[in-house]
C-alpha positions in Angstrom: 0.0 0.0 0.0 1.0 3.6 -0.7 1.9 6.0 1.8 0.4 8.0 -0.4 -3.4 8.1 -1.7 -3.7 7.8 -5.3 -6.6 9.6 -7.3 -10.0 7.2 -7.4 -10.1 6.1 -11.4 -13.6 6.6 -11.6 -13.0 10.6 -11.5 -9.9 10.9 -13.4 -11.0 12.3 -17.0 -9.2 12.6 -20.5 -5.9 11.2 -21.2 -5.3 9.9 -17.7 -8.2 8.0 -17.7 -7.6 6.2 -20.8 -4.0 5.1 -19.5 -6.2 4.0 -16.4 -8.5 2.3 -18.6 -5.9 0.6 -20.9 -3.8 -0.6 -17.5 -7.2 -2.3 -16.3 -7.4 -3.8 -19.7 -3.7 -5.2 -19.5 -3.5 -6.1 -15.9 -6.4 -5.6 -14.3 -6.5 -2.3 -12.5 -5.0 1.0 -12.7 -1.0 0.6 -11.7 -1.2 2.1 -8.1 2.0 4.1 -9.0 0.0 5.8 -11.7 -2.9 6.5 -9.3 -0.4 8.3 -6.9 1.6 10.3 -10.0 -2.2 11.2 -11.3 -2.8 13.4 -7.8 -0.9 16.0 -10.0 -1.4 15.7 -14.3 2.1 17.0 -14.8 3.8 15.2 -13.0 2.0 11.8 -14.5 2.2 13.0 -17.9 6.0 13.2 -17.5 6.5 10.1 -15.8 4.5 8.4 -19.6 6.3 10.4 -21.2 9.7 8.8 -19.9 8.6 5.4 -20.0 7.5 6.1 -23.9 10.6 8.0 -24.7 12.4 5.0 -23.0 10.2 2.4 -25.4 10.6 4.7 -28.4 14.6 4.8 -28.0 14.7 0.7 -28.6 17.7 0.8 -26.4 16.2 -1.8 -23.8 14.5 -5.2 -25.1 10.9 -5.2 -24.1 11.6 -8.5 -22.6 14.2 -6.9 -20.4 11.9 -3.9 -19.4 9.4 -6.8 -18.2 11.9 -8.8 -16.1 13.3 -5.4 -14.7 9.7 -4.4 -13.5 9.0 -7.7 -12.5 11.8 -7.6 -10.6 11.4 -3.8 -9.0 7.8 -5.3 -8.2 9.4 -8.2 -6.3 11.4 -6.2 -4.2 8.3 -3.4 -3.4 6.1 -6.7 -2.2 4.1 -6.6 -5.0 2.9 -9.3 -6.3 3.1 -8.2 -9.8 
């Protein structure tokens, strides 16, 4: 759990709720990560904008971006 509260989903609007909706699509819910950078819009839309610049460089292998996060989950207690 978050020290933190994240935003509830159900009241974010525009392009943070579609990156909500498309996270409940691929995982299940809303990353609680994103729910916390969402409390302030600029701050999540530069956090997606690093992870895309990060996916649009090629320099890291998806698969390697999945065990990394995987692992970064593993250590947070998540049960990613």
């Amino acid at each position: 759990m978050a020290r933190i509260e994240g935003v509830d989903p159900a009241r974010a609007t525009g392009e943070i709720r579609a990156v909500f909706a498309a996270q409940a699509k691929r995982w299940g819910a809303p990353l609680l990560n994103h729910l916390v950078y969402a409390r302030r819009p600029s701050i999540f839309r530069g956090a997606r904008a690093m992870w895309g610049g990060l996916d649009a460089s090629g320099l890291l292998d998806p698969a390697l971006v999945a065990l990394v996060n995987r692992r970064v989950a593993g250590h947070n207690g998540c049960v990613f």
